[in-house]
C-alpha positions in Angstrom: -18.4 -21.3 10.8 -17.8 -22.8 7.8 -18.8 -20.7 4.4 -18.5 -22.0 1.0 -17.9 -19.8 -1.9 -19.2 -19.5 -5.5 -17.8 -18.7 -8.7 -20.3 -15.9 -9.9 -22.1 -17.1 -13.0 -22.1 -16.5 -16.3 -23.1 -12.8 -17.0 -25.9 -11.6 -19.0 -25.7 -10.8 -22.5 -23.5 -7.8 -22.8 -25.7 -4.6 -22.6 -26.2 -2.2 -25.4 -26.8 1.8 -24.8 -25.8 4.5 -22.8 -23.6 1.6 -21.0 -22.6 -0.9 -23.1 -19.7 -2.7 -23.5 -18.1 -0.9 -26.3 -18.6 2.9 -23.9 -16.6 0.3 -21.4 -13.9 -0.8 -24.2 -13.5 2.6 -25.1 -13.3 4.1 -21.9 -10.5 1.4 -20.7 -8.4 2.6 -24.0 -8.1 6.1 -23.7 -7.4 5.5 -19.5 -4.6 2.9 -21.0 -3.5 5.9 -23.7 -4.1 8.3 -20.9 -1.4 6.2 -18.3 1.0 6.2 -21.1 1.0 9.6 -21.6 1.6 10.7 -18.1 3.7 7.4 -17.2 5.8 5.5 -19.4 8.9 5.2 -19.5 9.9 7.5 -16.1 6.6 6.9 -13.8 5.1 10.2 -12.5 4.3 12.5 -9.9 1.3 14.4 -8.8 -0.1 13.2 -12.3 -1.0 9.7 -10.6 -3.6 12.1 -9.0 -5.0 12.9 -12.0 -5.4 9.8 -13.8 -6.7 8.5 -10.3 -9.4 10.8 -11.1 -10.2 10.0 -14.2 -10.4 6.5 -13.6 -13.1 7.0 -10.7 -14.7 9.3 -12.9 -14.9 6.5 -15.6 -16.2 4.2 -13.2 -19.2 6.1 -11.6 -20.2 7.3 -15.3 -20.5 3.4 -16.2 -21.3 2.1 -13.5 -24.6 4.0 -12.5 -24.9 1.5 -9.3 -22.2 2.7 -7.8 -23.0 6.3 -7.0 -25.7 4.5 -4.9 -26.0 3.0 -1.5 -22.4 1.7 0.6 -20.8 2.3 -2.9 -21.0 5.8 -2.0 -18.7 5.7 0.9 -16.1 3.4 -1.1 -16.1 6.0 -3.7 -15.6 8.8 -1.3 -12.7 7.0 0.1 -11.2 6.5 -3.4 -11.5 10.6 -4.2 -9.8 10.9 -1.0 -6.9 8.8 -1.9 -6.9 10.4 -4.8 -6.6 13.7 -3.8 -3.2 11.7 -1.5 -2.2 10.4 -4.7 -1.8 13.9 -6.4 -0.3 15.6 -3.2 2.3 13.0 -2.4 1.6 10.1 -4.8 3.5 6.6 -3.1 2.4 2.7 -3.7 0.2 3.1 -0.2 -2.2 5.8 -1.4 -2.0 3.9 -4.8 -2.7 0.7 -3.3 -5.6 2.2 -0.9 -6.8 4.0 -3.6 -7.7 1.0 -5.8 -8.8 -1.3 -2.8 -11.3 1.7 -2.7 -12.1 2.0 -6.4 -13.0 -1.9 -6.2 -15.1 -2.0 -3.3 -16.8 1.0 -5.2 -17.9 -1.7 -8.1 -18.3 -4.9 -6.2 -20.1 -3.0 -3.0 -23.7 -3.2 -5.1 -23.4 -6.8 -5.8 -22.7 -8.5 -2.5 -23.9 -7.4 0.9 -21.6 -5.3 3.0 -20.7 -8.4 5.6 -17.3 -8.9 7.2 -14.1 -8.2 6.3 -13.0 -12.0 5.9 -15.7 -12.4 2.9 -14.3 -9.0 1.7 -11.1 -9.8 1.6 -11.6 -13.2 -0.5 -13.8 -11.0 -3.0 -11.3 -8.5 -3.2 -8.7 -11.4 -4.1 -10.5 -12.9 -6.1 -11.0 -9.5 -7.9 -7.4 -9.2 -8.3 -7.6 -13.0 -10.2 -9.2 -11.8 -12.7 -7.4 -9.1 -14.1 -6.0 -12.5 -16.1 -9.3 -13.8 -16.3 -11.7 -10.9 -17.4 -10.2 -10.4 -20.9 -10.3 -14.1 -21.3 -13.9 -14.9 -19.8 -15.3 -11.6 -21.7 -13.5 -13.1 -25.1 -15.8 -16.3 -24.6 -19.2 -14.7 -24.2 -18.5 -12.1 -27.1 -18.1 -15.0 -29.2 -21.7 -16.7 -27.8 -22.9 -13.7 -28.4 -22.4 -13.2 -31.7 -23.3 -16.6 -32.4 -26.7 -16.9 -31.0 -27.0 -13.5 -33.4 -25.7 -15.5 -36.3 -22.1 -14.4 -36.0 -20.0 -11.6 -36.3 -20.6 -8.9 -39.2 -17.0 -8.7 -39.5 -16.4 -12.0 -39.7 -19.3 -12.2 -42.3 -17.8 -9.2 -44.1 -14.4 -10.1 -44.3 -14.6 -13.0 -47.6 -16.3 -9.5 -48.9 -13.3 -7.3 -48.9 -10.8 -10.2 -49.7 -11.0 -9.0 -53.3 -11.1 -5.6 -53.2 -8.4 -5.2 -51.0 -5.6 -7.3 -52.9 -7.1 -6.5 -56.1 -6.2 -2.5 -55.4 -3.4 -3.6 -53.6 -1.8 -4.9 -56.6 -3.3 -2.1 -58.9 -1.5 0.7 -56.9 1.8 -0.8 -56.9 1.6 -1.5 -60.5 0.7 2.6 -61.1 3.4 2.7 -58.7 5.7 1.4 -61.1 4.3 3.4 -63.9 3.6 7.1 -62.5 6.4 8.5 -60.4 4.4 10.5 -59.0 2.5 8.0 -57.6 6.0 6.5 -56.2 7.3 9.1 -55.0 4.2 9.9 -52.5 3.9 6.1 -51.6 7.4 6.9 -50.8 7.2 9.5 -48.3 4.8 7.0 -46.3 7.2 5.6 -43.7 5.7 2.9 -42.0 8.4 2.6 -39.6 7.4 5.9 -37.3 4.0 4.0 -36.5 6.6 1.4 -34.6 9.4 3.1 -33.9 8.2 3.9 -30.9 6.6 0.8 -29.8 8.9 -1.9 -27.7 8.3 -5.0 -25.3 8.6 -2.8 -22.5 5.5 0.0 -23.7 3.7 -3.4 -24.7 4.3 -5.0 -21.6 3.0 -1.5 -20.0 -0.4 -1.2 -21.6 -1.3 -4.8 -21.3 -0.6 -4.6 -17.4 -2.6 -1.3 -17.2 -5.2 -3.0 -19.8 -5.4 -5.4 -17.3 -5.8 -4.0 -14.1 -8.7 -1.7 -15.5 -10.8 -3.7 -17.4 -12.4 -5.8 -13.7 -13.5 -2.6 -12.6 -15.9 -1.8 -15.9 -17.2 -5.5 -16.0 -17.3 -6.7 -11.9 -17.8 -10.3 -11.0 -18.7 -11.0 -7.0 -17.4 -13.8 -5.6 -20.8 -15.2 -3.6 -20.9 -17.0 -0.3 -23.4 -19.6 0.3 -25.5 -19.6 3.8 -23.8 -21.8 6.9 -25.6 -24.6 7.2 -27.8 -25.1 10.5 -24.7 -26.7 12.9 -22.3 -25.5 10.9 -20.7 -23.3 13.6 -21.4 -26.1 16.1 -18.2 -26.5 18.7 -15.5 -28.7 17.1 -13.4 -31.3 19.7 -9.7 -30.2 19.1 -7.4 -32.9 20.3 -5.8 -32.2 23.9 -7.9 -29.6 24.7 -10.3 -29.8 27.2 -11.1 -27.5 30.1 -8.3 -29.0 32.7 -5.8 -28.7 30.1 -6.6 -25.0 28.9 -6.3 -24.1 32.4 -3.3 -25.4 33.5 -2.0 -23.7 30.0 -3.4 -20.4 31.0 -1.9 -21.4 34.7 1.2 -21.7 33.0 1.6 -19.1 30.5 1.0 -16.0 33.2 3.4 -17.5 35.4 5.8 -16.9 32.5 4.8 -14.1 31.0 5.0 -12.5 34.7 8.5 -13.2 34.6 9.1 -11.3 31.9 6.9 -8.7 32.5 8.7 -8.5 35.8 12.0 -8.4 34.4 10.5 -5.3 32.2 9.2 -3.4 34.6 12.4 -3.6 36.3 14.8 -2.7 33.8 12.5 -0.8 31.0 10.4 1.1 32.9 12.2 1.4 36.2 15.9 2.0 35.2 17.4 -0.6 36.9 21.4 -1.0 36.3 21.3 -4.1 33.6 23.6 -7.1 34.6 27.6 -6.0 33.6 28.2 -6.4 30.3 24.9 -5.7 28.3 24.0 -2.1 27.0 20.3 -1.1 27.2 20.0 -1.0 23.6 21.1 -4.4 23.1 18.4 -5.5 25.9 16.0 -3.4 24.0 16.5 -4.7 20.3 17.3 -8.1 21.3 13.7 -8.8 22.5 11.6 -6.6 19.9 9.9 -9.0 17.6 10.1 -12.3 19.5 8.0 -10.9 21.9 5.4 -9.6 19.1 5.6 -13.2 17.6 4.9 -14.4 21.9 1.7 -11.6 21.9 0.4 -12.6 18.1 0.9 -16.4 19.7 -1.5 -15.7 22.4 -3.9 -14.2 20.8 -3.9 -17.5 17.9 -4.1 -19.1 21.2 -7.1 -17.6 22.7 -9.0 -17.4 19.3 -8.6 -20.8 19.2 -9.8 -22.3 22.4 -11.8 -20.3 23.8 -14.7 -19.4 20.5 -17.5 -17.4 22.0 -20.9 -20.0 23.1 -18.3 -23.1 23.5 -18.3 -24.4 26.9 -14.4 -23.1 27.8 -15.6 -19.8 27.4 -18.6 -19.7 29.6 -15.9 -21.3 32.4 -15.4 -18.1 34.8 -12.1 -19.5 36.3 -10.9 -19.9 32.3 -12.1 -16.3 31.5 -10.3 -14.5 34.6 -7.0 -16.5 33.3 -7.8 -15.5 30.0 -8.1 -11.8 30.8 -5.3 -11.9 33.0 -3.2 -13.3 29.8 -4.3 -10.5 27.6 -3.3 -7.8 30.2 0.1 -9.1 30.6 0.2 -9.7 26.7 -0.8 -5.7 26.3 1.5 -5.0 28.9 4.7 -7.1 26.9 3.6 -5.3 23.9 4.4 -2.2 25.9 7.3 -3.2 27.2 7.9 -4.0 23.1 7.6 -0.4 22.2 9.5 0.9 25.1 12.0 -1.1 23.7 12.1 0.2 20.2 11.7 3.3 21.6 14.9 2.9 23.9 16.8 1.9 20.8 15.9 4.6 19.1 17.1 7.0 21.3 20.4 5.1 21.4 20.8 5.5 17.1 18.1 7.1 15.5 14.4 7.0 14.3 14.0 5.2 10.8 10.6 4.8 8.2 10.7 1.4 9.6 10.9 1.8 12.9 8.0 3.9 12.9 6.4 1.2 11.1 7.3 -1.2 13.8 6.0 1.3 16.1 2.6 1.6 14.5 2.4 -2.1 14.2 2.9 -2.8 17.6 0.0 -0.4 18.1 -2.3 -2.9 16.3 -1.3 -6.0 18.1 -2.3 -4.0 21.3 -5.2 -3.6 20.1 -5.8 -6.5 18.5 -5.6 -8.5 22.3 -7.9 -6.0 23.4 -10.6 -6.6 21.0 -10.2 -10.5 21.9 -10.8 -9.5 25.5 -13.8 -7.7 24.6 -15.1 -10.5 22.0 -14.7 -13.0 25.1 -16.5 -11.0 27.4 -19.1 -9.7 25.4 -20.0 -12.8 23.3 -19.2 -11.1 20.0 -18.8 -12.9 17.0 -16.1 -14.1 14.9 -17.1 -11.8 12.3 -17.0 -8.7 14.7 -13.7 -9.1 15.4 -11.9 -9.7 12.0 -14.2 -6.1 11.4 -12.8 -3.9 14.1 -9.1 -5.2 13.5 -9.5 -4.6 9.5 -11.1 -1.1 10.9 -8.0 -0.4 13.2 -5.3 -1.4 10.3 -7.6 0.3 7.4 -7.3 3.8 9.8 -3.9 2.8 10.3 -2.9 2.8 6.9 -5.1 6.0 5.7 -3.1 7.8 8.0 0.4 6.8 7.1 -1.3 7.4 3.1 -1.2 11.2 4.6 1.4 11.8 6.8 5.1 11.8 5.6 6.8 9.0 8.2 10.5 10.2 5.9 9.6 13.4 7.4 8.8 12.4 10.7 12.7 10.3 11.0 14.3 13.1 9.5 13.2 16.1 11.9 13.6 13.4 14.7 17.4 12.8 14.0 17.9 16.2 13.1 16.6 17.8 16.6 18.7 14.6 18.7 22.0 14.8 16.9 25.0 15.1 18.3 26.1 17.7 16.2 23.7 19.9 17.1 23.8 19.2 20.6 21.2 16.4 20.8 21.9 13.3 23.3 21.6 10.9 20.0 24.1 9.9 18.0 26.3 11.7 15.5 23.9 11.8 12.3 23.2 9.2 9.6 23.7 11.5 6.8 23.7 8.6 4.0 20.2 7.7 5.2 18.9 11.2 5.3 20.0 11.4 1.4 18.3 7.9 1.0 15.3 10.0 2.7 15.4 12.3 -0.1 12.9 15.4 -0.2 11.6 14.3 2.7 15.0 15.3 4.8 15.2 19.0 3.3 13.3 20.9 5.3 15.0 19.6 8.1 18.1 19.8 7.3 17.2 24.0 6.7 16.5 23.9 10.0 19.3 22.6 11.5 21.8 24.7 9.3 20.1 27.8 10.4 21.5 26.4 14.8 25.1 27.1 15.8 26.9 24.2 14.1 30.8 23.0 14.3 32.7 24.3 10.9 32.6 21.1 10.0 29.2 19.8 10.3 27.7 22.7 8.9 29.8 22.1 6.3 28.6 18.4 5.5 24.5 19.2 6.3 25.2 21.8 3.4 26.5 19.6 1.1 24.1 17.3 2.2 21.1 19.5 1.7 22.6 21.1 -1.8 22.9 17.6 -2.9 19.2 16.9 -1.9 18.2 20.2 -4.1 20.1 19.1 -6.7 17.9 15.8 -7.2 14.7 17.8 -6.5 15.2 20.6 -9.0 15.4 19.2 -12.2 12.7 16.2 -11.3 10.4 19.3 -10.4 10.9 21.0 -14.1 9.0 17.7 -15.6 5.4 18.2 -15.3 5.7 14.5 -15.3 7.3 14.0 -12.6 5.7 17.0 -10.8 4.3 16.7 -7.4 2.6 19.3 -5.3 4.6 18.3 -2.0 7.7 19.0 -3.7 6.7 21.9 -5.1 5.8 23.2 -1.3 8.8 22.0 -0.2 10.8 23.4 -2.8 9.0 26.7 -2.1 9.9 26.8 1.6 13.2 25.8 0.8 14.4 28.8 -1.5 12.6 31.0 1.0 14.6 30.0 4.0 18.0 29.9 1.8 17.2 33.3 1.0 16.2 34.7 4.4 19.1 32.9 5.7 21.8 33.8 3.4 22.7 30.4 2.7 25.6 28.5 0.2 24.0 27.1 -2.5 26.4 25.5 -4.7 26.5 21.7 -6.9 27.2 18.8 -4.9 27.6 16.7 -6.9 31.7 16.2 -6.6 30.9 13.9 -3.6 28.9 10.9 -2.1 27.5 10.6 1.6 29.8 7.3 1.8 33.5 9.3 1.2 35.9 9.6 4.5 34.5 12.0 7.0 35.7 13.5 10.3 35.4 11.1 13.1 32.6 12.8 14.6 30.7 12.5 11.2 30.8 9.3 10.7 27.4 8.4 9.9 26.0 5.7 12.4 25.1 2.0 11.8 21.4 1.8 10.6 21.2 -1.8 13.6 
């Protein structure tokens, strides 16, 4: 169906009272001020959470509209992020948390349609965070000419004289009274710059920027499809023989690799000599997730619901029958990941890979279902942007760092796991989120030596934590938890805490230690 979008239009003269512009000016300055308080120059912690806050807060006290209706919901979603921001503040929650905040403002201006339209208003939001300041500039200045022009402006040939003429009169009793000179010298003009730079500059204009399309919304508009519009379109070689002899085509070969799967994935067959089951595994990850993202492109584009190819039974049996095997490779996919894991060891983007995978899956099904329940176009791009938005909420909560790090902690070899010998350069790239493992596996009978290293490795961690915790800046509450635990299981457990600083996870270790290739 083809849509075509609108600019919005001009808006209205700029309101004055309880909401006018200048409540919206102010508001965006002290949330600017605010951000460099909490922010510049060393970023934040938990405090994210709270200027999160007080940006929604800003928003529903100026924008009455959006405490009503679907608004409510995006709101909700925002405090929720929020609230993720100040436990365990990352760019995800940040990022969910403003998609929310703008669907909060724009949600009372457009109807709540499908995620496609969404998705152009939400980029076309994003636009004019250059645009705004620029557009707003031009109807201040209409509007202070239809009202005969700017008082200021009007005032300004008025204080021309007055202002140079005492100007000149103080410097001259300056020069005359040193009194006078000696409290005009105590006036140093140089502490109201000293501590500006390009850098804070650059800061408050991109946070300037960001906020001010959230106090003054414009809705990118869709006109109404035309009657036709979402007729059937000819697409050159496809016709019903050919899609068939496609789909005949395509399940022959996706059976042999399916086959080949479920005979050496999920069967454990002995692989031909020569070739380890992790380099089967990785090898064949994400070509066949670029095969299954193929297929469904494929199906989405021949077979639209209403045309004639889709109301062909012998077409729609193929078709399901290519989705099966496609959700089947997918599986094979993860099995894969999931085999190579267990060779090395789990990463952040692994599990990422894993979760992706997840989607694709579920993405074929939902075609399967469009084709065979005659859903719309519009349905579909809804439940996958509902699959990835759950998706990504989740991951906003849960700590994937965490996840790896007790993973490759419980299958290490050092502690008697069947994984290999563990990656301790990539659990200090892990950071805070690697401590509370690493507690727990120096509390397990350990070689000499490898306790010795997931000390150091853990005292090195605390050392990085500790003094980023004293800055309420920098403060967050998952930290502070972890921090908590920490000291409380060093105490129970009697264990070395000492600087470790001296060293770096990349220095010679024991053979055994060697930390393993992130593949």
């Amino acid at each position: 169906m083809e849509i075509a979008a609108r600019l919005p239009a001009a808006p209205r003269p700029l309101p004055r009272g309880r909401h006018s512009f200048q409540a919206k000016a102010a508001a965006a300055i002290l949330l600017v001020a605010a951000a460099d308080w909490l922010f510049f120059p060393d970023g934040g912690g938990s405090t994210f959470g709270a200027w999160a806050m007080a940006a929604l807060a800003a928003v529903l006290a100026l924008l009455p509209e959006s405490r009503r209706g679907p608004a409510r919901i995006a709101a909700a979603a925002a405090f929720l992020f929020a609230l993720a921001l100040a436990w365990d503040p990352s760019i995800l929650a940040l990022a969910l948390f403003w998609t929310s905040l703008t669907l909060t403002v724009l949600l009372p201006r457009a109807a709540a349609d499908d995620a496609w339209r969404w998705a152009l208003r939400l980029g076309w939001q994003a636009l004019r965070t250059v645009l705004a300041p620029v557009t707003d500039g031009q109807h201040i200045r209409e509007a202070h000419r239809r009202r005969g022009g700017s008082r200021m402006a009007a005032a300004l040939p008025v204080l021309i004289l007055p202002l140079l003429g005492s100007a000149l009169f103080l410097s001259l009793f300056a020069m005359a009274n040193p009194i006078i000179a000696e409290a005009l010298g105590r006036i140093d003009l140089s502490l109201l710059v000293a501590g500006l730079s390009v850098a804070r500059i650059a800061f408050w204009t991109a946070v300037a920027l960001a906020l001010w399309p959230l106090f003054r919304p414009r809705v990118l508009r869709f006109d109404p499809a035309a009657p036709g519009a979402a007729a059937e379109a000819a697409l050159p070689g496809v016709s019903a023989g050919s899609v068939t002899l496609s789909l005949l085509a395509f399940n022959a070969l996706f059976a042999i690799e399916n086959g080949l799967d479920l005979t050496f994935l999920w069967s454990g067959a002995r692989l031909p000599a020569g070739m380890t089951l992790a380099a089967y595994a990785h090898r064949g990850a994400y070509p066949l997730i670029a095969t299954a993202l193929l297929a469904g492109l494929f199906v989405l584009v021949t077979l639209r619901p209403g045309s004639a190819l889709a109301a062909s039974p012998a077409i729609r049996r193929l078709v399901t029958l290519w989705i099966t095997q496609n959700v089947l490779l997918v599986a094979s996919t993860a099995l894969r990941t999931l085999d190579y894991v267990e060779a090395y060891s789990l990463t952040r983007l692994r599990i990422a890979a894993l979760i992706w995978m997840a989607l694709v899956a579920v993405g074929l099904v939902l075609i399967c279902w469009r084709i065979a329940r005659q859903r719309s176009g519009a349905w579909l791009i809804n439940a996958n942007c509902a699959a990835a938005a759950i998706a990504l909420a989740g991951c906003a909560f849960v700590d994937l760092g965490g996840i790896a790090a007790a993973w490759n902690v419980r299958h290490a070899r050092e502690a008697g796991g069947p994984g290999q010998p563990l990656d301790f350069c990539y659990l200090v790239d892990l950071g805070p989120s690697a401590l509370l493992p690493l507690l727990e596996m120096e509390q397990r009978p350990l070689a000499q030596r490898a306790r010795e290293r997931v000390a150091w490795t853990r005292n090195l961690i605390l050392d990085r934590m500790e003094p980023r915790q004293t800055d309420w800046r920098a403060w967050t509450a998952h930290d502070a938890w972890r921090l908590s635990s920490a000291h409380s299981a060093i105490a129970a457990a009697r264990l070395p805490r000492a600087a470790a600083a001296r060293r770096t996870c990349s220095e010679p270790t024991p053979p055994a230690l060697t930390p393993a290739p992130q593949r």
